[in-house]
NUGU-837396 format. One record per residue (C-alpha): residue in one letter; chain; z, y negated, x. Coordinates in Angstrom, 3 decimals. Each point is the difference from the previous one (the first is absolute). Example, Ala and Ser with C-alpha at 12.3 -4.5 7.8 and 13.67 -1.06 7.14 Angstrom:
BEGIN
SITE   residu   chaine          Z          Y          X
SITE        a        A      7.800      4.500     12.300
SITE        s        A     -0.660     -3.440      1.370
END
This chain:
BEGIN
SITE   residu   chaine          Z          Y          X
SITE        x        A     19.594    -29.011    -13.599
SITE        x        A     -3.464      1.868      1.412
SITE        x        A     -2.015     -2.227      2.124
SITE        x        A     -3.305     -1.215     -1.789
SITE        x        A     -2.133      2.732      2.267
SITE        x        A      2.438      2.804     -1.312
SITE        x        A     -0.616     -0.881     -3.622
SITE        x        A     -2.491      2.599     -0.751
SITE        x        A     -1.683      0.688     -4.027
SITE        x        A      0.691      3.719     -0.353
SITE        x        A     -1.522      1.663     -2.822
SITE        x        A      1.302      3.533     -2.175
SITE        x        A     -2.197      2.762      0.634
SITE        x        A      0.996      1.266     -4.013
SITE        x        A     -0.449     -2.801     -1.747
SITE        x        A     -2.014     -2.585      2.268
SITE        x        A      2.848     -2.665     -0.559
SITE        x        A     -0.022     -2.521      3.014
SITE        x        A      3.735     -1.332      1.649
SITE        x        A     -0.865     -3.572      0.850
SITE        x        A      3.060     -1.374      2.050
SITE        x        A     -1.225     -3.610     -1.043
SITE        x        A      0.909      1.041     -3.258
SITE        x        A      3.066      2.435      0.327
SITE        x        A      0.775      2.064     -3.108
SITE        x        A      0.732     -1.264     -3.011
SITE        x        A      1.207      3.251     -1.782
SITE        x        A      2.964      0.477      2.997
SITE        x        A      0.755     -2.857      0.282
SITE        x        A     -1.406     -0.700      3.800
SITE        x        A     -1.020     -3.169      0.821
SITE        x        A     -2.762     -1.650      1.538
SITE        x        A     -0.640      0.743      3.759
SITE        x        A      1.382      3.486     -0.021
SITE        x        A     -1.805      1.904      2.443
SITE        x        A     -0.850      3.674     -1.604
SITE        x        A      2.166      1.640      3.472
SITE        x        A      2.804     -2.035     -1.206
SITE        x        A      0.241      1.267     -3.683
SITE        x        A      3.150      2.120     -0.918
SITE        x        A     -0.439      3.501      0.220
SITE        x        A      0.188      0.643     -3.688
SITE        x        A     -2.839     -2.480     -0.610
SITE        x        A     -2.607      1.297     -2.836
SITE        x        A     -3.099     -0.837     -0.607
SITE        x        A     -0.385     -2.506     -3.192
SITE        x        A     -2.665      1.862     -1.411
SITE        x        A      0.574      4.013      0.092
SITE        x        A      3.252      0.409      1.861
SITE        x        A     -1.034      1.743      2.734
SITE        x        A      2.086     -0.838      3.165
SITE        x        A     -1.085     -2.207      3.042
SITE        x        A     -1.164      3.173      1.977
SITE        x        A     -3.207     -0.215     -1.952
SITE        x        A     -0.869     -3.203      1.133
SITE        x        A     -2.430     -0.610      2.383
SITE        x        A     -0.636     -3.221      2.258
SITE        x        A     -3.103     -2.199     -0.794
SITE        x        A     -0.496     -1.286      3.685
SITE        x        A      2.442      0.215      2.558
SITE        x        A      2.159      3.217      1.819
SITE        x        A     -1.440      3.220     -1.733
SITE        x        A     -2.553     -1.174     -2.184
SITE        x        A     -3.295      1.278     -0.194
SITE        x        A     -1.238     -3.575      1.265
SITE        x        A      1.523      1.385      3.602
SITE        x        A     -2.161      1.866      2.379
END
């Protein structure tokens, strides 16, 4: 399991959709306290199906919140 600082909200630049690792996925099945690095590669997105590429960190490593 992710350490708490490496459980980053990312949110789907289609469909605005946030990944809360708090709250895993319901829809595949992935529990609570998944970090979004550690989802399986064929992961969708719950609300359009896009894939995890489309994703973009809230705070954290690559977000826009990092200067």
């Amino acid at each position: 399991m992710a350490q708490p600082e490496d459980m980053w909200q990312c949110q789907m630049t289609n469909c605005g959709c946030i990944y809360d690792p708090d709250k895993g996925d319901r829809k595949s099945k992935t529990p609570k306290g998944t970090a979004f690095q550690d989802l399986p590669e064929d992961w969708k997105c719950p609300v359009c199906g896009a894939g995890a590429k489309h994703f973009r960190p809230l705070a954290g490593p690559g977000s826009t919140s990092e200067a």
